[in-house]
C-alpha positions in Angstrom: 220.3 177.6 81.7 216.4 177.8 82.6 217.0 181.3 82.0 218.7 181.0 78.2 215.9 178.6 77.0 213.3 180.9 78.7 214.7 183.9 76.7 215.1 181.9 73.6 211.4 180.3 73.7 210.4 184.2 73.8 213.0 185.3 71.1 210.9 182.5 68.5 207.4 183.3 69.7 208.2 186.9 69.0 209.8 186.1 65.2 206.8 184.6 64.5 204.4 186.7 66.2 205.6 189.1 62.8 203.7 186.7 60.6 200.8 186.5 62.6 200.6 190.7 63.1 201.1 191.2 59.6 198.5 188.5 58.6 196.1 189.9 60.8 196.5 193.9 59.7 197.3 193.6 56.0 195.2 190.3 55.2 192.3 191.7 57.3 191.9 195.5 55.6 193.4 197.2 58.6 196.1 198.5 56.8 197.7 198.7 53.2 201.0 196.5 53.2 203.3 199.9 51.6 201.7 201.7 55.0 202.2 198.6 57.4 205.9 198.3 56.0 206.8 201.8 56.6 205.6 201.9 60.1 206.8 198.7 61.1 210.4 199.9 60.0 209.7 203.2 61.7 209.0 201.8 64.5 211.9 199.6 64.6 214.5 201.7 63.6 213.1 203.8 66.6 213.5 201.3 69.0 216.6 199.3 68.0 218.1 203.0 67.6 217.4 203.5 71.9 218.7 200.3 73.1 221.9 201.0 70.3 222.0 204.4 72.3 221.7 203.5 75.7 224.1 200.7 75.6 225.9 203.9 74.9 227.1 202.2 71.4 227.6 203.9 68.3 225.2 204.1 64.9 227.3 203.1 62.3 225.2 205.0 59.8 227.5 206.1 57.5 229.4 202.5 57.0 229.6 201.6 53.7 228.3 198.4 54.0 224.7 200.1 55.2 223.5 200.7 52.0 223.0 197.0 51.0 222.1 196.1 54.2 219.3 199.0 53.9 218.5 197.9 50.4 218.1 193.9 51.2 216.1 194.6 54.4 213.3 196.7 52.7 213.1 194.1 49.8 212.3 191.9 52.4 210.3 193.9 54.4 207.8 195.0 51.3 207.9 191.2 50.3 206.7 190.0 53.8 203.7 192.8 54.1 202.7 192.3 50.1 202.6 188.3 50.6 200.4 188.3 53.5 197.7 190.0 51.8 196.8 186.6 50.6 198.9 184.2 52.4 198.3 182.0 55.7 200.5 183.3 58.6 202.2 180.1 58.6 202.8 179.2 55.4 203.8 182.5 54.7 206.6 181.4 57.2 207.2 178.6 56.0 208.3 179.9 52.3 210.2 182.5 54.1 212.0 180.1 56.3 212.7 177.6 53.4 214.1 180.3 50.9 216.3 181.9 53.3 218.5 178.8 54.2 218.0 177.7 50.1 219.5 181.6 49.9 222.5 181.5 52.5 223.2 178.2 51.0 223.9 179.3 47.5 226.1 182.4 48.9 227.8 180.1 50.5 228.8 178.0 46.7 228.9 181.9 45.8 231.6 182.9 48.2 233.6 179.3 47.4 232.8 177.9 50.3 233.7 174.2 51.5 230.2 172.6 51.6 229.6 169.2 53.6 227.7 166.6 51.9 225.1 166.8 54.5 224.4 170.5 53.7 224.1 169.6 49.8 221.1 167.3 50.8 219.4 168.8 53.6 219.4 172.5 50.9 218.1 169.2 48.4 215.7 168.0 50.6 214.0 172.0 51.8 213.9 172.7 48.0 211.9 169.8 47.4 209.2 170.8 50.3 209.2 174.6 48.9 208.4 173.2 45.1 205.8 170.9 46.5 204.4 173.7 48.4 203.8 175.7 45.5 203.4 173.5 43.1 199.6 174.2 41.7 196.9 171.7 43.0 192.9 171.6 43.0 192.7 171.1 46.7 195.7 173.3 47.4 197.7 176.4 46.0 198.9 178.8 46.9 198.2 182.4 45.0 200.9 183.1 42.6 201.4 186.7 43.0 201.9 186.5 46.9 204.1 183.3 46.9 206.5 184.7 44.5 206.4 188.0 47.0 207.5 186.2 50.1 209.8 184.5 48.2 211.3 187.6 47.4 211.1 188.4 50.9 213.1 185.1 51.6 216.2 186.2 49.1 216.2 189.8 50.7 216.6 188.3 54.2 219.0 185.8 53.3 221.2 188.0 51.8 221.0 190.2 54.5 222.0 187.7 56.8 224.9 186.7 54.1 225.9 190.3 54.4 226.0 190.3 58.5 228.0 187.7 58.9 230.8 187.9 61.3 229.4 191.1 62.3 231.1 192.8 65.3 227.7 194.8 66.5 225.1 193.3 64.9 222.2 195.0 67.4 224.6 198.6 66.5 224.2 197.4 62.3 220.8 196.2 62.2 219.5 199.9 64.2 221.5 201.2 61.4 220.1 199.4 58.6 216.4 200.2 59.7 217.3 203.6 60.3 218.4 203.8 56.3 215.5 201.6 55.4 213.1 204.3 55.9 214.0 207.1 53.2 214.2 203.6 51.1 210.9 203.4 51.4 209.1 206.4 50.4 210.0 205.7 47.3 207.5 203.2 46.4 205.0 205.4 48.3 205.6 208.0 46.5 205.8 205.9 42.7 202.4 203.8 44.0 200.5 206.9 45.6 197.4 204.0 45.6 197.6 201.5 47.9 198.2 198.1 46.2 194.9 196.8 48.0 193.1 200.0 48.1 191.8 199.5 51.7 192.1 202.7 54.3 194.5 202.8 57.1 192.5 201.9 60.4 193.8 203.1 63.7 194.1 198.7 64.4 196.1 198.6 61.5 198.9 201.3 62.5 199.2 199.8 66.5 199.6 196.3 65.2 202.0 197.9 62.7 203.9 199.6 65.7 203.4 196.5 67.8 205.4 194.7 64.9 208.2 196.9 64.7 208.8 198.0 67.9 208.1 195.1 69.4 208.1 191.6 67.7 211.1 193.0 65.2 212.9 195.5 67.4 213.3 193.9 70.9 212.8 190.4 69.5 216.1 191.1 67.5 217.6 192.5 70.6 216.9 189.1 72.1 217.9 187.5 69.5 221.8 188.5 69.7 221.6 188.3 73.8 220.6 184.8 73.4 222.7 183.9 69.8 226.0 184.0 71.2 225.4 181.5 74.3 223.4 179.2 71.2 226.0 178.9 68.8 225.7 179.1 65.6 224.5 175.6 64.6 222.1 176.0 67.7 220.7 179.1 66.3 220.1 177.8 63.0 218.3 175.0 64.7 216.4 176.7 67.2 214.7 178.7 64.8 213.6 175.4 63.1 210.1 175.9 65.5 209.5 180.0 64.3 207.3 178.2 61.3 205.2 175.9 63.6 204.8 178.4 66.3 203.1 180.5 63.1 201.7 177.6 61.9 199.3 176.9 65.7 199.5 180.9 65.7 197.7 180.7 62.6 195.4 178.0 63.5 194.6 179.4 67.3 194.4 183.3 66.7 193.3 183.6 62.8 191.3 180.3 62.1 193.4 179.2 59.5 193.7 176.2 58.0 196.3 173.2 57.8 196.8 170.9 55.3 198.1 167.2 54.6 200.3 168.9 52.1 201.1 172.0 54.4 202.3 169.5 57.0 204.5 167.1 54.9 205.9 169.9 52.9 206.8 171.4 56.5 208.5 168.3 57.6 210.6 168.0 54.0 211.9 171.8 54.2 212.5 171.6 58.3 214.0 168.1 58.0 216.0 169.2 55.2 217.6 173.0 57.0 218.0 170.5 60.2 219.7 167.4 58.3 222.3 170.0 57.1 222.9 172.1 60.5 223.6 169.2 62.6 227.1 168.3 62.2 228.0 164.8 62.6 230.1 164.3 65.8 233.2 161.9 65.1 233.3 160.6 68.8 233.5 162.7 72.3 236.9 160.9 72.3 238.2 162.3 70.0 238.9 159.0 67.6 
């Protein structure tokens, strides 16, 4: 057990490690966010492809469903780097975290599903922190450009997690869907030749890219599907509640930033909300 929560502690500290490494290469000049996208997904299509490989699994390249998957992770990939020219590491997060679940949840009315009750308020209760959040304010707002990018961010991840679910190798799919991510994303280098923020790649700026793919993204979502199916799904969704504080001190410890009244109650309103609708109400250990 000691072991489990170890490895899980590790698996959210490196999930949001990828705010605070972005943050500090793209929002500091290292690095132009096109560059820092392309070789974080490099770099994680690298490693995810040689723990796929010597688990002596198969690449399931050629799958049909790849091609979304590949097309949904580099929306969100692009979004992430983009947003953090201008956004705090944890609040960056934070948008991320809020629009994924708002995301998965309207799939799920998409796909038909059987909603709870509890799930209709908690997605409520999260949209309501996320429209606070950006809703414009003297003391506080946040830059409309780069909110609207990690929100775009937040839709390509949900949906990619929409489109993985019930996955049979999701380590096998996810090396697979990085590995098709990167033709996907010369295209934008070659259409935007300039970098969007005009800066010059610095040798900092390509390890902490490296560091992000390889590293945070690549073995933290190995991790992340060692330690999911001892969780459980509601678990998981829970656990993953703490990735946006852990940015959030990140932030604060590492990058000086800021936290506000408004940053901490519109925190508690989207967390409160995703965790109000993944706890499920237990009728009785009885059984009554």
């Amino acid at each position: 057990m000691m072991r489990l929560i170890l490895l899980t502690c590790l698996t959210m500290v490196a999930f949001a490690a990828n705010s605070i490494l972005n943050r500090m290469a793209v929002g500091a000049g290292h690095i132009g966010a096109l560059e820092f996208s392309l070789i974080r997904v490099i770099a994680g299509a690298v490693m995810l492809a040689a723990l796929v490989v010597l688990s002596r699994k198969s690449l399931p390249i050629f799958h049909t469903k790849r091609l979304w998957g590949a097309l949904v992770l580099s929306l969100y990939l692009l979004g992430f780097s983009v947003a953090y020219l201008q956004l705090d590491a944890g609040l960056g997060a934070l948008i991320l975290f809020g629009v994924v679940q708002v995301t998965m949840f309207g799939g799920a009315l998409v796909a038909g599903d059987a909603v709870p009750r509890r799930r209709w308020i908690g997605a409520g209760l999260a949209l309501a922190g996320l429209i606070w959040l950006m809703w414009p304010g003297e003391a506080f707002a946040v830059p409309l450009i780069a909110g609207g990018m990690m929100m775009l961010a937040g839709v390509g991840w949900g949906l990619y997690s929409l489109a993985g679910r019930g996955a049979k190798e999701p380590l096998a799919d996810t090396a697979a869907n990085f590995i098709l991510a990167v033709p996907m994303f010369w295209l934008p280098m070659l259409f935007l030749p300039v970098q969007l923020d005009a800066v010059a790649t610095t040798q900092i700026g390509v390890i902490l890219a490296v560091i992000c793919g390889a590293v945070t993204s690549g073995l933290g979502y190995a991790l992340w599907y060692t330690v999911l199916p001892r969780l459980g799904a509601s678990a998981g969704g829970l656990v993953q509640l703490t990735v946006p504080v852990i940015a959030i001190l990140g932030g604060v410890a590492l990058l000086g930033e800021a936290v506000s009244w408004r940053l901490v109650g519109a925190s508690a309103l989207v967390l409160g909300g995703i965790a109000y609708g993944l706890v499920q109400r237990k009728i009785g250990s009885n059984g009554s």
